[in-house]
C-alpha positions as CSV (number, residue, x, y, z in Angstrom):
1,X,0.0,0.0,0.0
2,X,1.4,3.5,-1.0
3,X,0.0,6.6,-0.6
4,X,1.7,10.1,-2.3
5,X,1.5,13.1,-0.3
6,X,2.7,15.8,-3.1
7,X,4.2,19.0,-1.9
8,X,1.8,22.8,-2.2
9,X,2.1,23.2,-5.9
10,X,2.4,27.4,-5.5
11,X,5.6,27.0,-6.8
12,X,5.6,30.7,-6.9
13,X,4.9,31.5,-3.5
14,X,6.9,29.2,-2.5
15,X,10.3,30.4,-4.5
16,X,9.1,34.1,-3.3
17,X,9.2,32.7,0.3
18,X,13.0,31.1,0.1
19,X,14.2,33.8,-1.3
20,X,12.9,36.4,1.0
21,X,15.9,38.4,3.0
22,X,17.2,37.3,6.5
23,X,15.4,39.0,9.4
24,X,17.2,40.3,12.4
25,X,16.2,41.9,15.2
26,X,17.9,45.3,16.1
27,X,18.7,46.8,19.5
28,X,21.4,49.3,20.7
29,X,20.4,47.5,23.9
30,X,23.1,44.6,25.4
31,X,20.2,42.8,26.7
32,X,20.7,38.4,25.0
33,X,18.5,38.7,21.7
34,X,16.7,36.1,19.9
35,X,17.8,36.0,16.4
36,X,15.2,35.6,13.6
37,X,16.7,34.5,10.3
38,X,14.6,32.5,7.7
39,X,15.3,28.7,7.9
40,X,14.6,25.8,5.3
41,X,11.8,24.1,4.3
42,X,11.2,20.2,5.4
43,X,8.1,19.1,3.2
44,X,6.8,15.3,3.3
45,X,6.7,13.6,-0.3
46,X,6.0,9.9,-0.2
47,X,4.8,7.8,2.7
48,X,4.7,4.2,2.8
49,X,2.8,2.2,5.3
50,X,5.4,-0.3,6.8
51,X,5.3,-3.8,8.8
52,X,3.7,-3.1,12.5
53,X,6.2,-3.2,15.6
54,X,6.5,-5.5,17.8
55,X,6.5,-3.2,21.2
56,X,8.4,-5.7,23.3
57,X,11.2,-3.9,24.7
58,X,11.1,-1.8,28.0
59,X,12.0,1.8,27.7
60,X,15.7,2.9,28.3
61,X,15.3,6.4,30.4
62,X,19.1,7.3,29.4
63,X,21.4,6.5,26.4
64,X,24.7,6.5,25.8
65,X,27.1,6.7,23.0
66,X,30.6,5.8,22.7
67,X,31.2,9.5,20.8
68,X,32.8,12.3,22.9
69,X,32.5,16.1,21.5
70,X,35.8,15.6,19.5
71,X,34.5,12.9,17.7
72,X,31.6,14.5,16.7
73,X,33.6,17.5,15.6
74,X,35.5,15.5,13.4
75,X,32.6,13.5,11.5
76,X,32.0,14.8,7.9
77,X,29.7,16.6,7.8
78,X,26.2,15.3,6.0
79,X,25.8,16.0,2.8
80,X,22.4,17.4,1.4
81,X,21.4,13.8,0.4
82,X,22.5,12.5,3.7
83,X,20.2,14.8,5.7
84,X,17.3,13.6,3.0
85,X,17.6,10.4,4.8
86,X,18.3,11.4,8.8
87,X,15.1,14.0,8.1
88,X,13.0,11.4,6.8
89,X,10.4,10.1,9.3
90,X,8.4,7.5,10.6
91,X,5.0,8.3,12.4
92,X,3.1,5.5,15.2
93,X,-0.1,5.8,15.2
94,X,-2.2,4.7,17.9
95,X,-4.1,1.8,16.3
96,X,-0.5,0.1,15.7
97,X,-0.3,1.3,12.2
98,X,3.3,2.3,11.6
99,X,4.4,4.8,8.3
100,X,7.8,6.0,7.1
101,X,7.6,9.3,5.1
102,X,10.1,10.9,2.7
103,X,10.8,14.3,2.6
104,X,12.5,17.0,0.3
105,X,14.7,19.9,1.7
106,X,13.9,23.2,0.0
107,X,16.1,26.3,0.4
108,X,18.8,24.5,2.4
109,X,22.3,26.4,3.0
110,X,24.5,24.2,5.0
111,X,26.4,27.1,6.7
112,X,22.6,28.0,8.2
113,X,22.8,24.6,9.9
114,X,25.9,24.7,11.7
115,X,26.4,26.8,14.6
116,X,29.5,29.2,14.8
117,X,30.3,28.3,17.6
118,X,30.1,25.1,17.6
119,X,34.0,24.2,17.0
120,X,34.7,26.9,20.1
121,X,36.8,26.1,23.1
122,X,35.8,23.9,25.9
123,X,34.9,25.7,29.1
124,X,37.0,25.1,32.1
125,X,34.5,23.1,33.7
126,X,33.5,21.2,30.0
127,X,37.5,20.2,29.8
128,X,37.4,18.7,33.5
129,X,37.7,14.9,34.1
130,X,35.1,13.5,36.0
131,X,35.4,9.9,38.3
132,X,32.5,7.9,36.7
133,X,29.3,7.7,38.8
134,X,26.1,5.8,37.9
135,X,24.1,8.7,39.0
136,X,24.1,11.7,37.2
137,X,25.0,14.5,39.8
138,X,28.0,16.8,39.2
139,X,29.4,17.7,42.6
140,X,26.6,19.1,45.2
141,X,23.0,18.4,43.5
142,X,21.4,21.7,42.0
143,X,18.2,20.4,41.2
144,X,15.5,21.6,43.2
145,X,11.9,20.6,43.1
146,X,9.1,22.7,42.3
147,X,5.9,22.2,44.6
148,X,2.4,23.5,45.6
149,X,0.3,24.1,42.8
150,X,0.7,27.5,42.5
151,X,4.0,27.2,41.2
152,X,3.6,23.9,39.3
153,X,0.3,25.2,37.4
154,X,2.5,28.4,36.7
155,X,4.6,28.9,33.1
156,X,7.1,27.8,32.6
157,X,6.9,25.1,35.1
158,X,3.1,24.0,33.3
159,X,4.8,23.1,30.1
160,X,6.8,20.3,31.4
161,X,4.9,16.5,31.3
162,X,5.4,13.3,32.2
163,X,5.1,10.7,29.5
164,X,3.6,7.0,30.6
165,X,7.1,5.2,29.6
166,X,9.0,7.2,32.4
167,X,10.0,10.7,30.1
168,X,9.5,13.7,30.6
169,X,8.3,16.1,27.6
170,X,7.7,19.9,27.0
171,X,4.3,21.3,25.7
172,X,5.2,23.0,21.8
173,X,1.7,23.2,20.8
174,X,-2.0,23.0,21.7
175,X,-1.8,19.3,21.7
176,X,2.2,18.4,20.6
177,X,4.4,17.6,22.9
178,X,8.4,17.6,22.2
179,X,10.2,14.2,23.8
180,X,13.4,12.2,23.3
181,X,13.3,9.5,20.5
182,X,14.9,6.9,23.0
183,X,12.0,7.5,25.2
184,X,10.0,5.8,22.7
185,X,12.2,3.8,19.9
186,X,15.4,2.2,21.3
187,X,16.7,2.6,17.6
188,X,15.8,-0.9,16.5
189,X,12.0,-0.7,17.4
190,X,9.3,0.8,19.1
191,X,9.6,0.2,22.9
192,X,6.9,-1.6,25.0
193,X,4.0,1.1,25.7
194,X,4.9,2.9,22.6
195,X,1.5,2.2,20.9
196,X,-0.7,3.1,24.5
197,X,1.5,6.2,24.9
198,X,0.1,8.4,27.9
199,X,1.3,12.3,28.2
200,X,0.9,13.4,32.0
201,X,-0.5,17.1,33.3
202,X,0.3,17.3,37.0
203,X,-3.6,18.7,38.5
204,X,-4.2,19.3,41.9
205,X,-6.4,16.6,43.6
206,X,-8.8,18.9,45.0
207,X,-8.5,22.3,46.3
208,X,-5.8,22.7,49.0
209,X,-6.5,25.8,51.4
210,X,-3.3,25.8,53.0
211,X,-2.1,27.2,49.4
212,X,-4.9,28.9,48.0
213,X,-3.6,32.0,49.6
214,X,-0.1,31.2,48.9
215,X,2.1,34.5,47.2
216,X,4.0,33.2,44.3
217,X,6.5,36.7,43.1
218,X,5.5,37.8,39.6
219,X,9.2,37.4,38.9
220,X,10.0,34.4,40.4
221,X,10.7,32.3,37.2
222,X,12.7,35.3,36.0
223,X,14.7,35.8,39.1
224,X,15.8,31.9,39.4
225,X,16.6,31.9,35.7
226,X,18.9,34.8,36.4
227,X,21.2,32.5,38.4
228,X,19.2,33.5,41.9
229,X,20.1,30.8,44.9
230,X,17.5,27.8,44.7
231,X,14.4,28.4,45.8
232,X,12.2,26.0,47.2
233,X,8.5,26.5,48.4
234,X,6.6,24.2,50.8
235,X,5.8,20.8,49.2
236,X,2.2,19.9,48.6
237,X,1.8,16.3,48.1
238,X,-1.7,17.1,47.0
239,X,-1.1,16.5,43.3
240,X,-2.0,13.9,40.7
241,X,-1.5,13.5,36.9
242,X,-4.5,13.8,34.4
243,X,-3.7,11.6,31.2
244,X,-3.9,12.1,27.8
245,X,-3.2,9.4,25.3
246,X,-1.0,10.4,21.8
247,X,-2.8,10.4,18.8
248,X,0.9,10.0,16.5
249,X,4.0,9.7,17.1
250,X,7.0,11.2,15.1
251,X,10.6,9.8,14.8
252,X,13.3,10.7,12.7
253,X,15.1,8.1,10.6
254,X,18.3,10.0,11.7
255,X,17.6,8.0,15.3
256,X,16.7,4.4,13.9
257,X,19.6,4.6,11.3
258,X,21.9,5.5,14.3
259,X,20.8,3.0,16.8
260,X,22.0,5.8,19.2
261,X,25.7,5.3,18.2
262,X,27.4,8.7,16.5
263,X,25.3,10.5,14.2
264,X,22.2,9.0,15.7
265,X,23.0,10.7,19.1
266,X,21.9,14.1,16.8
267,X,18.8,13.1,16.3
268,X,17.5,12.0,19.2
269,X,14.4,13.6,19.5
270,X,10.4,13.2,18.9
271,X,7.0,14.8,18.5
272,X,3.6,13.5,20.1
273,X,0.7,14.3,18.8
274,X,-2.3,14.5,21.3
275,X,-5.7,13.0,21.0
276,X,-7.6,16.1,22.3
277,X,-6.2,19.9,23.1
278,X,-4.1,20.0,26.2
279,X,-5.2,23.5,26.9
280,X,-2.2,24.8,28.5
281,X,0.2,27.3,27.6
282,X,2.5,25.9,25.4
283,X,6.3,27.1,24.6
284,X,7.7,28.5,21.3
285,X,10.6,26.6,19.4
286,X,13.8,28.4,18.6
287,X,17.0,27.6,16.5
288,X,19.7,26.9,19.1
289,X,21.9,29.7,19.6
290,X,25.3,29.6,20.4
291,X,26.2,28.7,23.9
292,X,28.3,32.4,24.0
293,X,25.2,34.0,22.8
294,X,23.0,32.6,25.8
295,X,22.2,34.9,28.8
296,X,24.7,33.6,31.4
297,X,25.7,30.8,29.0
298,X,23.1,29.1,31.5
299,X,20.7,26.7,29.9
300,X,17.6,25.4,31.7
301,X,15.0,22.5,31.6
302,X,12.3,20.5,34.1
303,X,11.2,17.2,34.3
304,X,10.5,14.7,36.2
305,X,13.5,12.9,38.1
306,X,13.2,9.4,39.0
307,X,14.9,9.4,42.4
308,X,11.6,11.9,43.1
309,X,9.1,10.3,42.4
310,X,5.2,12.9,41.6
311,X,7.4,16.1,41.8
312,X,8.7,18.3,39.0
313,X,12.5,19.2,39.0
314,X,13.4,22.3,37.9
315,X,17.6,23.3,37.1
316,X,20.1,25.7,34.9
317,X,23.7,25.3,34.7
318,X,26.2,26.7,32.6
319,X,26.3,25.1,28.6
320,X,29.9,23.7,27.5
321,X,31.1,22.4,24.6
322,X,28.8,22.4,21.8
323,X,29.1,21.1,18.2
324,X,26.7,21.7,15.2
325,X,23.8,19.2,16.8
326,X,24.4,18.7,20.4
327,X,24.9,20.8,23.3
328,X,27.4,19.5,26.3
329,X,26.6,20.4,30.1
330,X,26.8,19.9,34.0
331,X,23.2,20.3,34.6
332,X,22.2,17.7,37.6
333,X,20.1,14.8,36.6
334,X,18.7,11.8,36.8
335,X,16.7,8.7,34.5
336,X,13.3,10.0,34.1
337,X,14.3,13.6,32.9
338,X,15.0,12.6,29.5
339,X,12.8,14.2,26.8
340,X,12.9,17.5,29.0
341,X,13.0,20.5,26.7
342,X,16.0,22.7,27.4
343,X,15.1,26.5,27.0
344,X,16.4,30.1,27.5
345,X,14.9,33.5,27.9
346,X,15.9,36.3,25.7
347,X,14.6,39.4,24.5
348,X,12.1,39.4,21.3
349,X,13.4,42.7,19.7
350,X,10.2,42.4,17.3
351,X,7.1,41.8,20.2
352,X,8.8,44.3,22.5
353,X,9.2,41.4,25.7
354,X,11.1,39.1,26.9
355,X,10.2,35.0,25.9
356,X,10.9,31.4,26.8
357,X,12.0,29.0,23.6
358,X,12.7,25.6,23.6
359,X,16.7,25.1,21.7
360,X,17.2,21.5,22.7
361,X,16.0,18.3,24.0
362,X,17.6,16.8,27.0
363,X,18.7,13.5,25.8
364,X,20.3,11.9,28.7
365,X,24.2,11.0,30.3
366,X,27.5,10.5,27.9
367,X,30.3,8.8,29.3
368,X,33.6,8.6,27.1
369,X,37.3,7.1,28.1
370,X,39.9,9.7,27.5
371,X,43.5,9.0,27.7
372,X,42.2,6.5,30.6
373,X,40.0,9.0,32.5
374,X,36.4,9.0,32.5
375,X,34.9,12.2,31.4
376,X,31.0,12.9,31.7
377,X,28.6,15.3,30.3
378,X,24.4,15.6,30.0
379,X,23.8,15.9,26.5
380,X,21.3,18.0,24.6
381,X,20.2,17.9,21.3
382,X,20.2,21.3,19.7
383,X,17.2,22.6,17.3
384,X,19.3,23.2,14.4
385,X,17.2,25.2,11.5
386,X,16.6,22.2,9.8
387,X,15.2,20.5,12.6
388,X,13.5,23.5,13.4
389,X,11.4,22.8,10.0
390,X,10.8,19.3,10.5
391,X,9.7,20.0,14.0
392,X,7.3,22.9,13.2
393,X,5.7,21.2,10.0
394,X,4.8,18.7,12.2
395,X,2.9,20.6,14.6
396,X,1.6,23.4,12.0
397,X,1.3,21.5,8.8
398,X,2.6,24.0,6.6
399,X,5.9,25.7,6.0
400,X,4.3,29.3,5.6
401,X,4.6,29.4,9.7
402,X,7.8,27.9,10.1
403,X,10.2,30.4,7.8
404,X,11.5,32.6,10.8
405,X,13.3,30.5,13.9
């Protein structure tokens, strides 16, 4: 069985569209800005149905891969043909039916897809060797959990979920959430729960007095993202998660291909489709910017730890190394956290205010041998402009509103 899905045929507007002039925002200000420039265009051409999975393996809540930030450095880089294949996609849907589309890249310059500083040198705490440790905490734990619902019904803490095979996601859309591939697909098949997938809204289980009254600072979320001293508020175990099964599920071939190993570490990412509107808030996506250009160099994400079981756990640390695809850093975690979306907050020159974006997807703990030392990291994968296409055409449809990251 084949089915053709043929690209808008306004050629026209579509060649006006490519061509149109980069847009940047413009401030004498020396406030971190959030770059718009005009990305690519990811369209789906052919999609196939394929053979069903088989769901038997358990979910892996971390990955690994043998590649250390040198190595990935040094990989050629794709060529346009390449990324063809890596952007392709397969889609789960929830009655078991399983489809691989291919796509066509449209307005593609490869210098737009690799950061600039991305071949930079290693901070002083990226360069460190660290004594291998099966947990994930770098020195004293900085994590901090967020409780009482008054902060964990407040953006940006709202956006993060909980998916039913142990992730964590980030809301992107009125009913899309943004995950880790591994959290679903161990890059062989489609792990066990995959089909049945369940996305988690932390509710409060009825109303709790001894908060109702509770003051939550306007600018609390902006003072911890600042770098403030951890903050944590009295715990309110009076919480529960409201479920939501996923409609479709979206996994680059850039992951299967990989197996997790090298170039599939890039693409370690996925996109849910709900079954009904989640009616939240939702964060924007952003091309990753470089770590230099962050506020702070500090990146930050939430999710939901599994050494704390029901609470959300909220950290920022300081990004390291980076290459074109994946950004290296200390941030404390743990299994469970996975899938997190990692965001910044920087000035939008053209609304006039300052916003959230999601640039990465937490993917988990890297471990490599150097010269006999162990040296760690917790690895994100970067929304490059081309993933920043794919990404957005999934939860939009259309490439008209997905030209500007």
């Amino acid at each position: 069985m084949r089915s053709q899905a043929a690209p808008p045929r306004f050629a026209t507007l579509m060649l006006f569209l490519l061509f149109l002039p980069l847009v940047y925002t413009t401030s004498s200000s020396s406030r971190p800005q959030w770059v718009l420039q005009r990305v690519p265009v990811v369209l789906p051409q052919q999609t196939e149905v394929r053979p069903a999975p088989h769901f038997l393996s358990p979910a892996r809540l971390d990955v690994t891969s043998s590649c250390d930030p040198e190595c990935h450095k040094k990989a050629p880089y794709p060529s346009y043909w390449d990324l063809r294949q890596f952007l392709a996609y397969e889609t789960l849907h929830s009655d078991g039916q399983l489809t691989e589309t291919a796509i066509g890249i449209y307005g593609y310059n490869p210098r737009s897809n690799t950061s600039p500083g991305s071949s930079s040198v290693s901070s002083a705490k990226a360069e460190r060797s660290h004594v291998r440790r099966k947990r994930q905490i770098f020195g004293h734990d900085g994590r901090f959990s967020i409780a009482g619902q008054n902060f964990l019904l407040k953006y940006p803490f709202s956006v993060a979920v909980k998916l039913s095979t142990g992730c964590s996601g980030t809301l992107v859309g009125d009913r899309h959430v943004l995950t880790a591939a591994h959290c679903v697909h161990d890059g062989k098949n489609y792990v066990k729960g995959a089909q049945k997938l369940r996305v988690g809204f932390l509710k409060p289980k009825h109303r709790d007095t001894r908060y109702s009254s509770f003051y939550v600072p306007s600018n609390f979320t902006n003072h911890v993202e600042g770098g403030a001293a951890p903050y944590t508020p009295p715990t309110n175990e009076k919480m529960k998660f409201q479920w939501i099964r996923a409609k479709r599920t979206h996994v680059p071939k850039g992951w299967i291909k990989g197996n997790a190993n090298d170039i599939g570490m890039d693409y370690d990412y996925a996109l849910l489709e709900l079954k009904k509107p989640h009616k939240r808030r939702h964060m924007k996506l952003g091309v990753s910017p470089t770590a230099q250009r962050l506020p702070g160099r500090r990146v930050h994400f939430s999710g939901f730890d599994n050494d704390r079981p029901g609470q959300l756990v909220y950290r920022f640390c300081q990004a390291g190394e980076e290459t074109s695809d994946l950004l290296y850093q200390h941030c404390d975690a743990q299994p469970g956290a996975s899938g997190s979306g990692v965001y910044a907050r920087m000035w939008d020159g053209r609304r006039r205010r300052w916003e959230r974006k999601v640039i990465g997807v937490f993917s988990g703990h890297q471990w490599v041998e150097r010269q006999g030392a162990s040296q760690e990291y917790n690895v994100a994968v970067r929304i490059t402009p081309l993933k920043y296409a794919q990404i957005c055409y999934w939860i939009k449809g259309n490439f008209v509103d997905c030209r500007e990251g």
